[in-house]
C-alpha positions in Angstrom: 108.3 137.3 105.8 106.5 139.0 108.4 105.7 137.2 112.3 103.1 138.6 113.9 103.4 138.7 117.9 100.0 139.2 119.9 99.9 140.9 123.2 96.5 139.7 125.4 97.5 142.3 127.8 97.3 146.0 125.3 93.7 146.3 125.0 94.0 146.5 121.3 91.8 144.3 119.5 94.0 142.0 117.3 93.1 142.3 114.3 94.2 146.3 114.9 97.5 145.0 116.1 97.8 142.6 113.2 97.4 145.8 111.0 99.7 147.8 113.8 102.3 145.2 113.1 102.2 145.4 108.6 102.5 148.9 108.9 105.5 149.3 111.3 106.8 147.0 108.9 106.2 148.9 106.2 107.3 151.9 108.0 110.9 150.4 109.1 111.4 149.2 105.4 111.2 145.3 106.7 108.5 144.7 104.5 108.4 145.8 100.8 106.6 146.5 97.4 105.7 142.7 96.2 106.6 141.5 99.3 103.8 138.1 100.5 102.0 138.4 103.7 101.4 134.7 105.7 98.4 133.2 104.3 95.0 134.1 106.6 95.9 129.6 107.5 99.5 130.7 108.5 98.7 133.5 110.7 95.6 131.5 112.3 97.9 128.2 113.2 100.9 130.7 114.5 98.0 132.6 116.5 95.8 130.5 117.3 93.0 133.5 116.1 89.8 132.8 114.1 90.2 133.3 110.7 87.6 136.1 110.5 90.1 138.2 112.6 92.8 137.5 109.9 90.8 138.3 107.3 89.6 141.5 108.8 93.1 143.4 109.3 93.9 142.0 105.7 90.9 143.9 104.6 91.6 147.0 106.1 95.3 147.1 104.8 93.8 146.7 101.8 91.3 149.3 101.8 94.5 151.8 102.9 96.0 150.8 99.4 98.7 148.9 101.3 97.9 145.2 100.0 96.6 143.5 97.3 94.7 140.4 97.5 95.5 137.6 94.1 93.0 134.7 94.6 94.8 131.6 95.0 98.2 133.4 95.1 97.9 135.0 98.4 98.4 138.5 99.8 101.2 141.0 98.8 102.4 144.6 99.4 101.3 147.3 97.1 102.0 150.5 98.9 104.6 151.4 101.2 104.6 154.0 104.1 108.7 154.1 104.0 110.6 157.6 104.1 113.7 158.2 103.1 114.9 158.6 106.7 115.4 154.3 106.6 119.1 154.4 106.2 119.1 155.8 109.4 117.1 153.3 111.5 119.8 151.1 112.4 121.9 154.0 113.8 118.5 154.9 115.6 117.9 151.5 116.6 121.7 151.5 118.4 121.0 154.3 120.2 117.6 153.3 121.6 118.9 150.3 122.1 121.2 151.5 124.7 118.3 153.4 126.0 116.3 151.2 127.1 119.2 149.5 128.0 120.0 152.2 131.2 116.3 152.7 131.7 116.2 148.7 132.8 119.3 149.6 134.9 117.4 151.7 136.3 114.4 150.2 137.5 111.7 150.9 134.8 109.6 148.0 133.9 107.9 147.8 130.6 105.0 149.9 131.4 107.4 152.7 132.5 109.5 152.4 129.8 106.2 152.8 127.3 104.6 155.6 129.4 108.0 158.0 129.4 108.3 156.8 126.2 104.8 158.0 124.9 104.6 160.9 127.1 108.0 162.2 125.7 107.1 161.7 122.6 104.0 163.7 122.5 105.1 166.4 124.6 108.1 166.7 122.1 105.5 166.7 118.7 103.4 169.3 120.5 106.6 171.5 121.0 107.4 171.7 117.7 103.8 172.5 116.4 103.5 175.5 118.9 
């Protein structure tokens, strides 16, 4: 089952990182097809969020088709956004892993690591579209 982790400091309203955090999920194959989400009175006790916020990011997943609500039952996966490229993660992960492993050694801090990161990443997307 899912955990979700809340960062104060990103800006991003939490419900959207709630959502953020299902769809990575569902993107790195760690959460499947009939797979149960924490109940809106797990998440709010872990968080320490009002239940409205809950409740909102589990609406908009399942507006996207990606959960299905079952009164009294709870909330489950119904859609996936996995490709077949998920056998590879772990090699993927490895690698990044060692990364971010000489970035620290080098000096970046978080912030650093997420702007190169991003930057990199969208200068490498726009690359290949041009």
């Amino acid at each position: 089952m899912i955990e979700f982790h809340l960062d104060p400091q990103s800006g991003v309203a939490t419900y959207l990182q709630i959502v953020r955090q299902v769809k990575d999920a569902l993107r790195l194959g760690t959460l499947d097809v009939g797979d149960q989400l924490p109940t809106v009175r797990e998440v709010v006790a872990d968080l320490a969020v009002n239940p409205n916020t809950v409740a909102k990011a589990y609406r908009e997943l399942e507006h996207e088709g990606l959960v299905v609500a079952r009164q009294g039952r709870g909330t489950f996966i119904a859609g996936t956004l996995a490709h077949a490229s998920v056998e590879h993660h772990a090699e993927l992960r490895e690698a990044f892993e060692r990364w971010l492993t000489a970035a620290l050694r080098a000096g970046l801090d978080e912030e650093s690591i997420r702007a190169l990161v991003s930057t990199t990443l969208r200068e490498s997307l726009a690359r290949r579209v041009a």
